[in-house]
C-alpha positions, 0 to 999 in steps of 0.5 A: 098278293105280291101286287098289293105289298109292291102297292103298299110299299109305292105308297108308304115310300110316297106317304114317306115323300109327303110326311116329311116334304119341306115348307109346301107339302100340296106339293108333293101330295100332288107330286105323289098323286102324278107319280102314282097314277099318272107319269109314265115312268110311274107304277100307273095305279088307281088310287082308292078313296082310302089310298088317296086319303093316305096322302092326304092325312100325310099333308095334313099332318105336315101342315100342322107341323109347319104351323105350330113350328114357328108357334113354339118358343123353344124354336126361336133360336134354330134355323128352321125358326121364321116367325109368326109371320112364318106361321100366319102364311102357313096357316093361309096355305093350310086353310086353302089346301083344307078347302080344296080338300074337303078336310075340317080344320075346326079342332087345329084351329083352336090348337093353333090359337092356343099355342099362338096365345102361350107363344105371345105370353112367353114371349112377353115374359121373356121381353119384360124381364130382359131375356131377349129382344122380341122375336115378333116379326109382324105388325100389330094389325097382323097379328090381330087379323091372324088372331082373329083368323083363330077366332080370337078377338084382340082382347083374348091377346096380352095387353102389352103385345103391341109394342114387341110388334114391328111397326 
């Protein structure tokens, strides 16, 4: 019984590592995935199919995190902002390590449209009544490809979106 809770707390402080990592959480999965069974000065266990989920679910969730942060209008003017170019290269990263995990991304995909679609109408509204500049930093074709990466189409995006885009 003692071996299993110093098991338990090695992975919860590694789930901790993951869940909260900075800007590339595959990262430390896998970091944690070395340290756990593979570095010498690790505890050297074997991971169940369970355990390893563990960790996973903890990169996962720290991907949809990342995502949706720059998605969020309420985000536009603190430091962790970067933009919907921000979210489109972590929407790639998140789809490869889907892929390469087995994990289905099918329901965040239609969440990540969703918040992309309310960003955009905000964002609109905001620009048209002289709030603020536009904060979208990508081209049109950029947005449209990422749009269409969500399974949208161009005319599921407002009509006057194209013109707060960079050139």
């Amino acid at each position: 019984m003692k071996i299993q809770a110093a098991t338990d707390e090695l992975l919860e402080n590694e789930w901790f590592g993951v869940r909260h990592s900075g800007e590339i959480p595959e990262i430390a999965l896998h970091s944690a995935f070395y340290y756990l069974t593979e570095d010498h000065s690790g505890p050297g266990l074997v991971l169940s199919e369970s355990q390893s989920q563990t960790l996973i679910d903890a990169a996962y969730l720290r991907f949809r995190e990342i995502v949706l942060r720059d998605l969020q209008h309420i985000n536009r003017n603190t430091r962790s902002y970067r933009g919907i170019k921000r979210s489109i290269a972590n929407w790639q990263r998140f789809e490869t390590f889907c892929h390469r995990q087995g994990v289905e991304l099918g329901v965040f995909r239609h969440e990540v449209a969703a918040a992309l679609l309310v960003f955009l109408a905000e964002e609109l509204v905001d620009v048209e009544r002289g709030r603020r500049s536009s904060s979208i930093n990508c081209t049109f074709a950029e947005l449209t490809r990422f749009a269409n990466e969500l399974g949208l189409v161009r005319e599921d995006l407002p009509q006057s979106i194209e013109p707060l885009c960079r050139d």
